[in-house]
Structure formats: structure tokens, C-alpha cells
gemmi code that builds the backbone of each chain (N, CA, C; Angstrom):
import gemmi

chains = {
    "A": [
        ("UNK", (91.207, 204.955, 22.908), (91.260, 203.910, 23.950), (92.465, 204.102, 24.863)),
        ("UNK", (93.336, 204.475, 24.010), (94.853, 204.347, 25.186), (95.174, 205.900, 25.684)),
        ("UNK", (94.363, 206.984, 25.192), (93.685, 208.236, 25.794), (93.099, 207.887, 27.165)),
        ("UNK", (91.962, 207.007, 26.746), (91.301, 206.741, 28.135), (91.646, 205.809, 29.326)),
        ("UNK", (92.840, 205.031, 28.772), (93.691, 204.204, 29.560), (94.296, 204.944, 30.553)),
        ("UNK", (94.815, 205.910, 30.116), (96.317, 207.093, 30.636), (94.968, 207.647, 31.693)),
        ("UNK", (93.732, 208.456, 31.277), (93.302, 209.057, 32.214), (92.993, 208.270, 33.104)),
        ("UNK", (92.550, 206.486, 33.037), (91.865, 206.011, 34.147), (92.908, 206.167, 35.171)),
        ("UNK", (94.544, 205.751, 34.787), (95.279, 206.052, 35.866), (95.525, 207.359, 36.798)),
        ("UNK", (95.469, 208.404, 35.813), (95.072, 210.028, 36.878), (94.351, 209.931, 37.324)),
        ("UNK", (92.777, 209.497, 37.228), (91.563, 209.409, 37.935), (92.029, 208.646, 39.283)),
        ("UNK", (92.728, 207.554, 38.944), (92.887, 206.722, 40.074), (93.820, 207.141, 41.527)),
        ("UNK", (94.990, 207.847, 40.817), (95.729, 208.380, 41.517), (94.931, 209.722, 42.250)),
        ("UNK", (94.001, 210.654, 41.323), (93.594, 211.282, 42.372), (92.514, 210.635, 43.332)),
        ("UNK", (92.112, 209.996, 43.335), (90.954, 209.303, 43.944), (92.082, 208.810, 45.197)),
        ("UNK", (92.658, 208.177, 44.737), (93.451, 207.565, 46.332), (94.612, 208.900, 46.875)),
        ("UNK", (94.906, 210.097, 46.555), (95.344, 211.223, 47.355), (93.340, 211.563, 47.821)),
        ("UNK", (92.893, 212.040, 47.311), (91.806, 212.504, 47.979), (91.248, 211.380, 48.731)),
        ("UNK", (91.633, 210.304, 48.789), (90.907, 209.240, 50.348), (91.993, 209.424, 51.345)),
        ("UNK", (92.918, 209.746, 50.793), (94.341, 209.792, 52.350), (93.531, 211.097, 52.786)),
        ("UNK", (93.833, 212.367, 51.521), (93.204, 213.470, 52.323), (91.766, 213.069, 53.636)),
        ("UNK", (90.537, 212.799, 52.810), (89.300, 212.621, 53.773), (89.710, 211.270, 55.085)),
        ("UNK", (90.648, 210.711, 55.227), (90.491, 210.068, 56.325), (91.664, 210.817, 56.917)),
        ("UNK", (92.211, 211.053, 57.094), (93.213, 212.178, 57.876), (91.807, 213.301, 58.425)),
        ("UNK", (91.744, 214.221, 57.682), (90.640, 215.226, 58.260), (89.600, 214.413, 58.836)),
        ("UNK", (89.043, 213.284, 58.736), (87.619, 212.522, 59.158), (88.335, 211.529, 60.503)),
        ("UNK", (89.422, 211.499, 60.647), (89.668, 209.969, 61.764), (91.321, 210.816, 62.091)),
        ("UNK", (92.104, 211.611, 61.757), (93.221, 212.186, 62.513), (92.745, 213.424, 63.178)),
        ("UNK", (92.111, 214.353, 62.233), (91.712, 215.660, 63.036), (90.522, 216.117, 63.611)),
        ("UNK", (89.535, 215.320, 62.897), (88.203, 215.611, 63.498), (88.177, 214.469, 64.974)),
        ("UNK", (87.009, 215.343, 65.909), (86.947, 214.031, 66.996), (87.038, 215.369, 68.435)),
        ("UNK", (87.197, 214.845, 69.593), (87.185, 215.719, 70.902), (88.921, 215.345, 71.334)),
        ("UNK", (89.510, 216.456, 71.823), (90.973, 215.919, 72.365), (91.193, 217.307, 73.221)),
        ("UNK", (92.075, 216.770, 74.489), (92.191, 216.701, 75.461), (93.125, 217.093, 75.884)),
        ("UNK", (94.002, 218.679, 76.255), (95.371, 218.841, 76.726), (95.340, 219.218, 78.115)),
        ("UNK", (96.282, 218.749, 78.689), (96.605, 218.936, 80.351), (97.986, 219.696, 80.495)),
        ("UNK", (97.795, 220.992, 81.106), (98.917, 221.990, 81.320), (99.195, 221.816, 82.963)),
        ("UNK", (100.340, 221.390, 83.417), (100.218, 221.409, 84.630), (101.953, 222.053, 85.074)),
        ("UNK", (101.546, 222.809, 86.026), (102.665, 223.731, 86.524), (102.946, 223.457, 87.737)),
        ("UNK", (104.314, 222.650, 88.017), (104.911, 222.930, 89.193), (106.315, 223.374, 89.461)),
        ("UNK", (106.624, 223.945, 90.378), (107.545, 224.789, 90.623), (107.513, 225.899, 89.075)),
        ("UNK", (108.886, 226.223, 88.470), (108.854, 227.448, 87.590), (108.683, 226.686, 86.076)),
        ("UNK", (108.177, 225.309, 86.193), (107.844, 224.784, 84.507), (106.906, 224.006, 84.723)),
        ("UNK", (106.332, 224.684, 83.415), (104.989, 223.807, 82.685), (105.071, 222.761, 81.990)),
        ("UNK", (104.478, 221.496, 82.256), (104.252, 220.735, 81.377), (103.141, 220.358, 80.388)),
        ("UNK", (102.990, 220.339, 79.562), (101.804, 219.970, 78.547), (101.272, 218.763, 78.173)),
        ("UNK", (100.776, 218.035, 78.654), (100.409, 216.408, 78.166), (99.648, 216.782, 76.805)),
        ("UNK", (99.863, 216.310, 75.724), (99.343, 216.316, 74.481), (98.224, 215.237, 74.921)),
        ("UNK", (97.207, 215.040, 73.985), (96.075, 214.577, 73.623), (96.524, 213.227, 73.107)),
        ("UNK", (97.722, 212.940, 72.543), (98.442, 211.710, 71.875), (99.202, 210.859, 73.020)),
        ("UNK", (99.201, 211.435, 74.100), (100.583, 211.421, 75.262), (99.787, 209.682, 75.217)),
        ("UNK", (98.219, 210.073, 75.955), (97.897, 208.987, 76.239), (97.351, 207.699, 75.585)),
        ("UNK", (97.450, 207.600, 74.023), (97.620, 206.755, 72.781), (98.479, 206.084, 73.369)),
        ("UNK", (100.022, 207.126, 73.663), (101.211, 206.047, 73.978), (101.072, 205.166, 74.846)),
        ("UNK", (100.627, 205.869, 76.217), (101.169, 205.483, 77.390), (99.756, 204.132, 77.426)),
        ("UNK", (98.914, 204.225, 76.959), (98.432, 202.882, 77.062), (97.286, 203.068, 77.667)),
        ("UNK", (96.557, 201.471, 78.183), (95.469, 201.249, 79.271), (95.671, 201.797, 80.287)),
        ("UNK", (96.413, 201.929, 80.900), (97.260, 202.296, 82.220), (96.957, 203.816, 82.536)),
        ("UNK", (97.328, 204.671, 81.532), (97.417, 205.974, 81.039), (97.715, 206.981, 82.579)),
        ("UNK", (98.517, 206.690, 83.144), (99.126, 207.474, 84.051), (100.512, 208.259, 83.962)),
        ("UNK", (99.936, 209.672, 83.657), (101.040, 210.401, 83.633), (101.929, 210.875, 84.758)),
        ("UNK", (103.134, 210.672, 85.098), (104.031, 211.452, 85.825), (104.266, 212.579, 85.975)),
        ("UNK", (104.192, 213.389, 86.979), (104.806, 215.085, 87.167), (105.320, 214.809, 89.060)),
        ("UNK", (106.160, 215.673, 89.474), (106.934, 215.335, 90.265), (107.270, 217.147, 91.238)),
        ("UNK", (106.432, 217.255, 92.276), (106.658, 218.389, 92.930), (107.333, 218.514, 94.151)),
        ("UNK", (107.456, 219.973, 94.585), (108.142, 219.566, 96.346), (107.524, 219.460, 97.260)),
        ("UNK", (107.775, 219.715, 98.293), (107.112, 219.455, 99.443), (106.078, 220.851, 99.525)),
        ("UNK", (104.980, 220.644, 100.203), (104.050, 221.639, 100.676), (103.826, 222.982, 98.878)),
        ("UNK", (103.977, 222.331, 98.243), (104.042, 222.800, 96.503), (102.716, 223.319, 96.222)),
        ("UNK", (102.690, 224.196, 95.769), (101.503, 224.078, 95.190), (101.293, 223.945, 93.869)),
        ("UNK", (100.316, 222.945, 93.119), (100.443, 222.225, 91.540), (99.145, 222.945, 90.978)),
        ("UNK", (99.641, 224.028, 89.821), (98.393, 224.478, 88.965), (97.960, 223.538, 87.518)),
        ("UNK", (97.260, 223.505, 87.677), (96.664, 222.360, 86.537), (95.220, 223.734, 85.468)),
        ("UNK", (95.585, 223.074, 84.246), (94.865, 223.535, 82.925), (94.555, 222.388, 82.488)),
        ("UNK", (93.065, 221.775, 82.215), (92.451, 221.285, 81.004), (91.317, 221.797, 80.505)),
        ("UNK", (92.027, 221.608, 78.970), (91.647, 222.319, 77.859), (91.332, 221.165, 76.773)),
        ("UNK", (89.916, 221.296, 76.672), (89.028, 220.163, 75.813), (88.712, 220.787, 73.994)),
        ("UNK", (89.454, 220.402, 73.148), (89.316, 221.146, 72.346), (87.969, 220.186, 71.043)),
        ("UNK", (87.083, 220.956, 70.951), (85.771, 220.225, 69.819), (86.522, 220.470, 68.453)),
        ("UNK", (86.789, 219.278, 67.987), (86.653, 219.235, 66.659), (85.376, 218.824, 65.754)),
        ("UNK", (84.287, 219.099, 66.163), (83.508, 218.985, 65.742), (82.266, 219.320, 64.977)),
        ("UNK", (81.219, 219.121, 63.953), (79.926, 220.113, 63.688), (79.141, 220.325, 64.514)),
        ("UNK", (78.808, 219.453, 65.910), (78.254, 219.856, 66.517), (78.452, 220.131, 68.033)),
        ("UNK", (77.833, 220.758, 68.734), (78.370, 221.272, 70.041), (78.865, 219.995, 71.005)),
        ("UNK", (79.242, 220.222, 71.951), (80.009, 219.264, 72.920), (79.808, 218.918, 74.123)),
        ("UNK", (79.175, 218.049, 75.144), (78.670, 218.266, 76.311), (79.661, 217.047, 77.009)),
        ("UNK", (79.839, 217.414, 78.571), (80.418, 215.883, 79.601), (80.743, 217.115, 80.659)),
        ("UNK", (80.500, 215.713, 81.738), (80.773, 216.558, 83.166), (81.943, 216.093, 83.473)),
        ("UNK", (82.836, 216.744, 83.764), (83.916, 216.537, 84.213), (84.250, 216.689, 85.841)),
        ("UNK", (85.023, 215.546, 86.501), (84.814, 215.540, 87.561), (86.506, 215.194, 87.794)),
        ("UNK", (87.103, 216.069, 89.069), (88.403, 215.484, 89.100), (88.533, 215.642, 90.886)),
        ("UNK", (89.166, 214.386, 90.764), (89.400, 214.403, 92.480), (91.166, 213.912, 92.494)),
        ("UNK", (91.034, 213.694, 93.985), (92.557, 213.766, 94.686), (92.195, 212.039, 94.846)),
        ("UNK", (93.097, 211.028, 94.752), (93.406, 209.733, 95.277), (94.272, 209.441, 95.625)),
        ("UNK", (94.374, 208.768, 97.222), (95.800, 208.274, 97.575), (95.184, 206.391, 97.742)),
        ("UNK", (96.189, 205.134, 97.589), (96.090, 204.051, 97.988), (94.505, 203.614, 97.524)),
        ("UNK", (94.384, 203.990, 96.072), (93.375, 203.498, 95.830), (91.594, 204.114, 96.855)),
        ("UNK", (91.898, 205.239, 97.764), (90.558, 205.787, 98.330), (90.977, 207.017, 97.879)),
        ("UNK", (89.637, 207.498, 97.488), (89.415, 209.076, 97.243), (89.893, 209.978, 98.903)),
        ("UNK", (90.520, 210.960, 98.777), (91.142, 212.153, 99.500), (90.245, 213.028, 99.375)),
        ("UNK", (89.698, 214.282, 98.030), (88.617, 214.802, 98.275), (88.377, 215.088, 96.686)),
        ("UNK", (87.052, 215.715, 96.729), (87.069, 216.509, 94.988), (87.516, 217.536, 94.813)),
        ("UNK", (87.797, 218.096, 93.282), (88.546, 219.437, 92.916), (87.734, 219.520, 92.015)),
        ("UNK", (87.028, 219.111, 91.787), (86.120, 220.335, 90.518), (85.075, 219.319, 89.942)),
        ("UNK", (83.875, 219.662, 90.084), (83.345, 219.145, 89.338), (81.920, 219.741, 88.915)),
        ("UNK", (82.334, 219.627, 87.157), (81.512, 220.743, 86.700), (81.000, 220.443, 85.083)),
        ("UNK", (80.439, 220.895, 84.729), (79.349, 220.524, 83.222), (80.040, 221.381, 82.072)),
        ("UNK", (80.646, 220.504, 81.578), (81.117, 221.164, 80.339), (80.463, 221.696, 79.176)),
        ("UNK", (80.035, 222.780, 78.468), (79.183, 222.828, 77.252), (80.516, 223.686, 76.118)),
        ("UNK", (80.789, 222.872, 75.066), (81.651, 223.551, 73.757), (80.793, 223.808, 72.671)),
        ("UNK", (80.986, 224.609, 71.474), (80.373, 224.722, 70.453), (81.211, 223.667, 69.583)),
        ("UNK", (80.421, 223.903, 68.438), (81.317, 223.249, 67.254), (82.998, 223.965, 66.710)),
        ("UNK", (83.662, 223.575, 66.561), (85.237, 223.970, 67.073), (85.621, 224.886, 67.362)),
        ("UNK", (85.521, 224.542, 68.543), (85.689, 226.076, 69.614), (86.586, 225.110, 70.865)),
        ("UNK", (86.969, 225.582, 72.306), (87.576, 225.351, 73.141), (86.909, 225.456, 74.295)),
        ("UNK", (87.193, 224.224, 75.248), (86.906, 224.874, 76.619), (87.849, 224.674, 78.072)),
        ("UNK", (87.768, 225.436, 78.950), (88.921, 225.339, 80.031), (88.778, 224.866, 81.159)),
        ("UNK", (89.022, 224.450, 82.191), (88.940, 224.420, 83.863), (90.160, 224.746, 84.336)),
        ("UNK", (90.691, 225.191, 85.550), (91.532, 225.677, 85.882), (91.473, 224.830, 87.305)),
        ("UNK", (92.525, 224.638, 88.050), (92.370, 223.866, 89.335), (93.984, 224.219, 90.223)),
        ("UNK", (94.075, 224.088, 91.412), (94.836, 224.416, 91.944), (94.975, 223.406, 93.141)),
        ("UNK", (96.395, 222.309, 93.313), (96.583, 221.370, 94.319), (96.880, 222.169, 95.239)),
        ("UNK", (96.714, 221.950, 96.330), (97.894, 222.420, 97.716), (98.599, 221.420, 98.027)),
        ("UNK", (100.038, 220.799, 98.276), (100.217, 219.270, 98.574), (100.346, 219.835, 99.959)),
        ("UNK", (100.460, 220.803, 100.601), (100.290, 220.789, 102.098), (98.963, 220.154, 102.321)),
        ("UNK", (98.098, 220.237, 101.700), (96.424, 219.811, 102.496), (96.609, 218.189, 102.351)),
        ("UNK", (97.660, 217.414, 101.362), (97.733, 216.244, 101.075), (98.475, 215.752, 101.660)),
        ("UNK", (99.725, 216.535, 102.603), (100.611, 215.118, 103.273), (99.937, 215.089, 104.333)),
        ("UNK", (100.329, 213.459, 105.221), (99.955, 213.354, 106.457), (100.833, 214.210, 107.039)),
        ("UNK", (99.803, 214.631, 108.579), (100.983, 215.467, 109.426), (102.099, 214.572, 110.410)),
        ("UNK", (102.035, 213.184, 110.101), (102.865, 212.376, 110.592), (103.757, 212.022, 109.975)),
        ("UNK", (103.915, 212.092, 108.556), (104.999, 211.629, 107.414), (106.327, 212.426, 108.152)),
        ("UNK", (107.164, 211.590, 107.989), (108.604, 212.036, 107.916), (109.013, 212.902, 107.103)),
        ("UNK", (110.213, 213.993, 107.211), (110.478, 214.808, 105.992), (111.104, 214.153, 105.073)),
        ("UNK", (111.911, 213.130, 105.536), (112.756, 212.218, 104.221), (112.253, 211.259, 103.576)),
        ("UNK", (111.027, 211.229, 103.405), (109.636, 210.356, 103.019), (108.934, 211.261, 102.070)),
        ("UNK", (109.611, 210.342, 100.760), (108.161, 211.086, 99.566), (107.197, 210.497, 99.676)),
        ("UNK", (106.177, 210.851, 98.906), (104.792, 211.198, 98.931), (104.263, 210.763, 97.436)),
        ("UNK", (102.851, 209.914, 97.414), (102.490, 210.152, 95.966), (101.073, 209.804, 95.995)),
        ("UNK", (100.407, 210.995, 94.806), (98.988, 210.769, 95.138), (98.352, 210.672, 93.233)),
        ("UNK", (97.173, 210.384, 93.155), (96.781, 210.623, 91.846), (95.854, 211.280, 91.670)),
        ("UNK", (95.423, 212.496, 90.770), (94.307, 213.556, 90.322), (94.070, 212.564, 88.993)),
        ("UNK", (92.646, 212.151, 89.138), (92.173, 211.610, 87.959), (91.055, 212.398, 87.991)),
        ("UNK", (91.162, 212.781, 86.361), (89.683, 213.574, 85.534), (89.457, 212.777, 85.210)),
        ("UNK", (88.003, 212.990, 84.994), (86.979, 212.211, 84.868), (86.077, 212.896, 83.746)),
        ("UNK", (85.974, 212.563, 82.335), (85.296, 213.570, 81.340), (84.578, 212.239, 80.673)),
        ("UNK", (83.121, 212.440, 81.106), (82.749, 211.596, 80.886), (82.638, 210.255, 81.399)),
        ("UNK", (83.342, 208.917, 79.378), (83.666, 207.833, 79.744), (85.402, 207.847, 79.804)),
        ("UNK", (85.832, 209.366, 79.200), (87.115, 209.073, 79.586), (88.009, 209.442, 81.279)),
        ("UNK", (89.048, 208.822, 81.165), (89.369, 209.106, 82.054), (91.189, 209.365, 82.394)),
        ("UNK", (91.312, 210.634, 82.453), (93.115, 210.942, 82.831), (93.455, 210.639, 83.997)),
        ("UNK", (94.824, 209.956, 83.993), (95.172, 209.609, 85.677), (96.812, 210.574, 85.466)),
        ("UNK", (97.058, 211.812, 86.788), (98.287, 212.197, 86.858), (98.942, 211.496, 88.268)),
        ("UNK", (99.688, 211.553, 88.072), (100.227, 210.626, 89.391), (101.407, 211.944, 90.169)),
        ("UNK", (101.333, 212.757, 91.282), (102.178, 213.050, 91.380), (103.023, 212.568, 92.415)),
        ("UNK", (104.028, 213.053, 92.140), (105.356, 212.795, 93.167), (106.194, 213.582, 94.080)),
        ("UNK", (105.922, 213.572, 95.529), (106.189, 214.604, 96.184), (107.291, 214.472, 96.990)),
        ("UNK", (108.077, 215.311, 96.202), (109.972, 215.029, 96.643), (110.080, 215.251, 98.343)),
        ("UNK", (111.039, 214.118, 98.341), (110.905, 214.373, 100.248), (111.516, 215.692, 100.601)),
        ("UNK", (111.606, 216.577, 101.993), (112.194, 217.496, 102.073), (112.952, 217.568, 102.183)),
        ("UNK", (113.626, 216.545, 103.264), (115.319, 216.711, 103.538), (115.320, 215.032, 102.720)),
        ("UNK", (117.138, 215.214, 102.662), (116.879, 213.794, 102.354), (118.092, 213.030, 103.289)),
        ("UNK", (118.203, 211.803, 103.375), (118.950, 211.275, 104.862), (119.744, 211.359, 105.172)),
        ("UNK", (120.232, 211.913, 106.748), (122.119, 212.115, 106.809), (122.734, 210.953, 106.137)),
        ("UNK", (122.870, 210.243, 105.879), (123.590, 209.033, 105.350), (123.381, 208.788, 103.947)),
        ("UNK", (122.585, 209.772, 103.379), (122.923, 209.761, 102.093), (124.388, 210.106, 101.023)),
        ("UNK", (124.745, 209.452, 100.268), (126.055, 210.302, 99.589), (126.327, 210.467, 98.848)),
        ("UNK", (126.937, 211.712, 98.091), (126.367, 212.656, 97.235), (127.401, 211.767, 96.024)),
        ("UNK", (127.346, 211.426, 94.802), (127.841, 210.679, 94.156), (128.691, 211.643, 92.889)),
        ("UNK", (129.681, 212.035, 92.971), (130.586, 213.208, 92.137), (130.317, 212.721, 90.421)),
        ("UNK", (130.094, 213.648, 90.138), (130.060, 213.638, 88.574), (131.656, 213.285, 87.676)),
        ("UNK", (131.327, 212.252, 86.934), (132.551, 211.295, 86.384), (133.329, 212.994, 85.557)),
        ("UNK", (134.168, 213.258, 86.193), (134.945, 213.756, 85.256), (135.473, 213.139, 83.525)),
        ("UNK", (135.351, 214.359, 81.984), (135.182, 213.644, 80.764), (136.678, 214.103, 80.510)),
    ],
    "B": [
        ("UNK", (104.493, 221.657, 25.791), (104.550, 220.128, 25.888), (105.196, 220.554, 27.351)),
        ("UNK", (106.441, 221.733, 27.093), (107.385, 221.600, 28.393), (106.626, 221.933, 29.491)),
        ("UNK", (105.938, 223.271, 29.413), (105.058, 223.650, 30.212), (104.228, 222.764, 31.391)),
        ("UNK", (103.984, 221.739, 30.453), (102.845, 220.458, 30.846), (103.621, 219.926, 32.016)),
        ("UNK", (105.188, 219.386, 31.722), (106.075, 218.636, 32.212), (106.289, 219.244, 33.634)),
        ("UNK", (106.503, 220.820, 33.750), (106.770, 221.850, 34.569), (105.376, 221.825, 35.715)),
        ("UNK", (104.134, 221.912, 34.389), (102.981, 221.547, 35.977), (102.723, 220.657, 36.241)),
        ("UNK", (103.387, 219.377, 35.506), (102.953, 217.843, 36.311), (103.803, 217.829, 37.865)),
        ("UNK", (105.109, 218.479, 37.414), (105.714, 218.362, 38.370), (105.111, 219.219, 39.777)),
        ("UNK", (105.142, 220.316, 39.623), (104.312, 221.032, 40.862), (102.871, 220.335, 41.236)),
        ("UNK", (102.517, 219.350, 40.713), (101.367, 218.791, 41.013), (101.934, 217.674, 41.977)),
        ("UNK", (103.151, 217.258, 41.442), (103.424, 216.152, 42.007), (104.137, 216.748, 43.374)),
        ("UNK", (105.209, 217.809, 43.519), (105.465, 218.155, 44.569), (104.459, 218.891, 45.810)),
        ("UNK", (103.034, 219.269, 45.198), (102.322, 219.875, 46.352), (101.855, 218.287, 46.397)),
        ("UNK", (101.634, 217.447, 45.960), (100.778, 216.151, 46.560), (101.452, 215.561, 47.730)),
        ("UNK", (102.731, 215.130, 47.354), (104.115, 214.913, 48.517), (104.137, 215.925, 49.964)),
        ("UNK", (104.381, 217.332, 49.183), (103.995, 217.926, 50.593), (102.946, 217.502, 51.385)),
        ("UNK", (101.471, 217.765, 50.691), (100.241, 217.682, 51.361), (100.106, 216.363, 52.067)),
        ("UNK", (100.602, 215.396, 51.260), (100.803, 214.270, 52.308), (101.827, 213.807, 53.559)),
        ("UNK", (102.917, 214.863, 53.073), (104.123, 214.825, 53.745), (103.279, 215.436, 55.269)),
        ("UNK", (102.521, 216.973, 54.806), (102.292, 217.521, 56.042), (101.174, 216.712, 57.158)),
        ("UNK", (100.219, 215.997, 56.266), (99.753, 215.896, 56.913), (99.508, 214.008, 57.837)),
        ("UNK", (100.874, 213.613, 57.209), (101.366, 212.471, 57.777), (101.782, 212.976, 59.106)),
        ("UNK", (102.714, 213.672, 58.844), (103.753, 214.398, 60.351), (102.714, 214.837, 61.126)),
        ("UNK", (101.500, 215.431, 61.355), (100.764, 216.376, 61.938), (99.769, 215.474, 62.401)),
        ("UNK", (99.144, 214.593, 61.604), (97.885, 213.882, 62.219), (97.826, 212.164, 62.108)),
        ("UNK", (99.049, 211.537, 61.727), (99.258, 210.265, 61.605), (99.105, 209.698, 63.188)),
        ("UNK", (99.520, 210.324, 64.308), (99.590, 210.178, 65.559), (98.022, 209.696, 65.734)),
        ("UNK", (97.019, 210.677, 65.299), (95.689, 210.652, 65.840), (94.714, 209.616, 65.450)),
        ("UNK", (95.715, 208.762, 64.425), (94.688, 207.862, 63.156), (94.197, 206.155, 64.084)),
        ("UNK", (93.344, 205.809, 63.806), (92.925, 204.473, 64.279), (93.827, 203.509, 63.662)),
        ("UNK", (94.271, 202.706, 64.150), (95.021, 201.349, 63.310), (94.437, 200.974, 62.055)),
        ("UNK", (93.420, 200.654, 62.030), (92.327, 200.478, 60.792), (92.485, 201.585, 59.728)),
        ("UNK", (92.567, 203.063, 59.865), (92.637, 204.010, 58.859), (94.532, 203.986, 58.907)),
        ("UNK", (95.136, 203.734, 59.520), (96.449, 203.627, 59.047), (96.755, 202.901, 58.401)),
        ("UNK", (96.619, 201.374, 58.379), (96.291, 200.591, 56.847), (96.065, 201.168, 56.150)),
        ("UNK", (94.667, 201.208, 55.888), (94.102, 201.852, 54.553), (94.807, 203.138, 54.399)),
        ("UNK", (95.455, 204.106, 54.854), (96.267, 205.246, 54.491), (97.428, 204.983, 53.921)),
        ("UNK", (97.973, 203.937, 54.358), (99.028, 203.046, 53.733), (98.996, 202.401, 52.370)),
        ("UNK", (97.885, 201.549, 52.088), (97.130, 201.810, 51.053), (97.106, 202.150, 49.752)),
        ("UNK", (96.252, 203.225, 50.302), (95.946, 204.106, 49.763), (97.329, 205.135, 48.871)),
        ("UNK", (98.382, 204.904, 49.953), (99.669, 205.795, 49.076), (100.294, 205.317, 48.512)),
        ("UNK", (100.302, 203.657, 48.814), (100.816, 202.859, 47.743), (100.156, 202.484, 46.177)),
        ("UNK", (98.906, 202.746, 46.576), (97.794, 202.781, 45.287), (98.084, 203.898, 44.495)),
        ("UNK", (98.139, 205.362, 44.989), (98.577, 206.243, 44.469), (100.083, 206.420, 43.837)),
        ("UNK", (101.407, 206.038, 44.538), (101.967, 205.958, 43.798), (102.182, 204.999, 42.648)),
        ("UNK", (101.795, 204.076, 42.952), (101.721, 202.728, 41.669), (100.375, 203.455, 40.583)),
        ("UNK", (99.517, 203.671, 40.534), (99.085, 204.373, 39.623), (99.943, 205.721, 38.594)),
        ("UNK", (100.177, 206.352, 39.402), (101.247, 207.506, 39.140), (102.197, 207.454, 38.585)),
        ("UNK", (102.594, 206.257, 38.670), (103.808, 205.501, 37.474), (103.159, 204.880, 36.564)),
        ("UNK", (102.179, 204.535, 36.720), (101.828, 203.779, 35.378), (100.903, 204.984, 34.565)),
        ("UNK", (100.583, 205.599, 35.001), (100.576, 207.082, 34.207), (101.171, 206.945, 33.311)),
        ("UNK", (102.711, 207.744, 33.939), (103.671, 208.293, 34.043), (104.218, 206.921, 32.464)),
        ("UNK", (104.416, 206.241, 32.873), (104.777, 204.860, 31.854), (104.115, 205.455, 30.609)),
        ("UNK", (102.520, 205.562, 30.594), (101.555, 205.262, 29.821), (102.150, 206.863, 28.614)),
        ("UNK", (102.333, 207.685, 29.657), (102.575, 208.871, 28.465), (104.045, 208.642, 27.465)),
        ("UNK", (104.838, 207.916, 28.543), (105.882, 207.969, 27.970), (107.092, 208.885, 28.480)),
        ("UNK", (106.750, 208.667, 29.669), (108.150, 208.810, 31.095), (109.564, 208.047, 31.082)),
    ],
}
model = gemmi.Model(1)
for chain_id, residues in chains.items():
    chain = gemmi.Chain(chain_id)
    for i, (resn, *xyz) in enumerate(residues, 1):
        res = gemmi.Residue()
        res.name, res.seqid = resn, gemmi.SeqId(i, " ")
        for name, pos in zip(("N", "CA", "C"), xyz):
            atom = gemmi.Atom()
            atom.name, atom.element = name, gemmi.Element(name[0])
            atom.pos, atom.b_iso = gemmi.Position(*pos), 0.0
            res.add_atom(atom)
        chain.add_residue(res)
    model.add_chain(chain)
structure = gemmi.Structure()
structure.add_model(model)
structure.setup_entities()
């Protein structure tokens, strides 16, 4: 009896490591997720698949280029899944809440865990007005569209000059 | 007997890892609902694990 006492507790203990195990692999790793590589000037940034867990309802990421820049963008849809993967993905340019124009829009097909890519390329010359001032930033949003989800990048387009009357603020000597 | 003592223990340190690793790695990705129950679940496991552990004579 107190043989079979001692094992019910090993039984038990493995039973609850093997449920952490199956919901980790079933609800952390299995599922579709989503990385955004986007390059401006000489660094890449990577939005993880988690970025936008954090950042909320809202889910607008920041990246910040120069003037007349050009912004290379990577998303990369990775299937964690048994079976294959389908959504059209559609990504356009938005300024003030109206669409500017589209950048890609195209039919995704993945296998079961395997990867897939789009590649896209901003010009922010085709995006400023030709009336903007040079000491006047700029900001527009590229939202993908995969599916029902949806990524919003927001970029930020550093003014060119910035104002004679600006002043340059000296670093606190330590 | 010692032997026994020697692989309880490596049982017990790959379990820690395996959970260690895969807390750090995929806890980010978990629904609120399976983070409870993962929570749980490791508290179930270690409270069993001692009372094992009690039962043999730890």
C-alpha cells in the first residue's frame, strides 16, 4: 500500500511535467508567427512575432529614416504547423488616415513548418510632398495586412536640415 | 541504493532545465489561460515531488 502511495506521487509529478511540456509545444510553439526585418540607413531591425503581444491593440511599431531614404522591408511568416498555410497579404503606404498607394499584394501558400518571404522596398522620395519644408518631418504608416491580422509600422522621416535657431545642447561633462 | 539517489537527481536536474528552457523560450508565446495552468501545473509538480521525496524518506 505505501509502495503504491510513493508511486501515485511519481505518477503525479510526471503527469504535471508532461502537461507543462504539451501546452508549451501545443499553445507557445505551435501556431503561425510573423517577423518583420526592416532596414534603414546601415541597420536592421527585427520586430519579433512577440513585439506585438507587447505593444498591444494599437500594435504600431516605430522605425525612423532620412529624408528621400530608401526603407527595405522583410516579412517572414513562419508555419508552425501540420498543415499547410494560406492568406493574402496585402501592404500599402498610409498617410492621415487615407491610403497613398499599394506595395504588394500577393497570396501566400506555406507547407507544414516551413517558411515564407515577401520582400518590399519604400522610396520616401515618392512619399514626401514636393511642398514640405526641409525642416519638417514626415510620418507615414505601411500596414500588412495577412489576412485577419494586421501590422502597423509607422515611419518617421527625419527632417533634412534642421532650424537656424536651433541649439546644439553640450554634453554634461562626468 | 546510492546509484538510485545519483539518478533521481539527474532526473530532477534535466526536469528543471527542460522547464527552465522552455519557460525562457516560449513563455512569451503562451495565452493567459495556459499560463495559469502552467503555473499550476509546476506547482503541482513540485508539491508532489516532495511528497515523494517525504514518502521514501528524504
Amino acid at each position: 500500500m505505501a509502495t503504491r502511495r510513493k508511486k501515485l506521487f511519481l505518477y503525479l509529478t510526471l503527469a504535471c511535467f508532461f502537461g507543462l511540456i504539451a501546452i508549451f509545444i501545443v499553445d507557445g510553439y505551435m501556431g503561425i508567427y510573423d517577423t518583420i526585418y526592416i532596414t534603414a540607413g546601415e541597420q536592421e531591425e527585427k520586430v519579433e512575432p512577440d513585439s506585438w503581444l507587447r505593444l498591444g491593440v494599437e500594435n504600431a511599431y516605430y522605425v525612423s529614416a532620412d529624408w528621400e531614404e530608401k526603407i527595405f522591408f522583410r516579412y517572414e511568416v513562419d508555419s508552425r504547423r501540420f498543415l499547410s498555410y494560406t492568406a493574402d497579404i496585402d501592404v500599402s503606404v498610409w498617410h492621415s488616415q487615407e491610403k497613398v498607394f499599394d506595395l504588394v499584394s500577393q497570396h501566400m501558400q506555406i507547407g507544414a513548418f516551413d517558411k515564407g518571404q515577401l520582400e518590399w522596398v519604400v522610396d520616401t522620395a515618392e512619399l514626401l510632398p514636393s511642398d514640405i519644408p526641409p525642416e519638417q518631418s514626415y510620418e507615414f504608416t505601411v500596414i500588412i495586412k495577412r489576412g485577419q491580422v494586421e501590422r502597423n509600422i509607422i515611419v518617421y522621416i527625419n527632417p533634412r536640415t534642421y532650424p537656424s535657431g536651433a541649439k546644439v545642447v553640450p554634453t554634461p561633462s562626468r | 541504493m546510492k546509484l538510485e539517489y545519483v539518478l533521481f537527481g539527474f532526473g530532477i536536474l534535466f526536469c528543471l532545465a527542460g522547464v527552465g528552457y522552455l519557460a525562457a523560450e516560449y513563455v512569451k508565446y503562451l495565452s493567459e489561460v495556459w499560463k495559469l495552468v502552467s503555473l499550476l501545473l509546476t506547482v503541482g509538480m513540485f508539491a508532489f515531488l516532495s511528497k515523494y521525496f517525504e514518502d521514501i524518506g528524504w
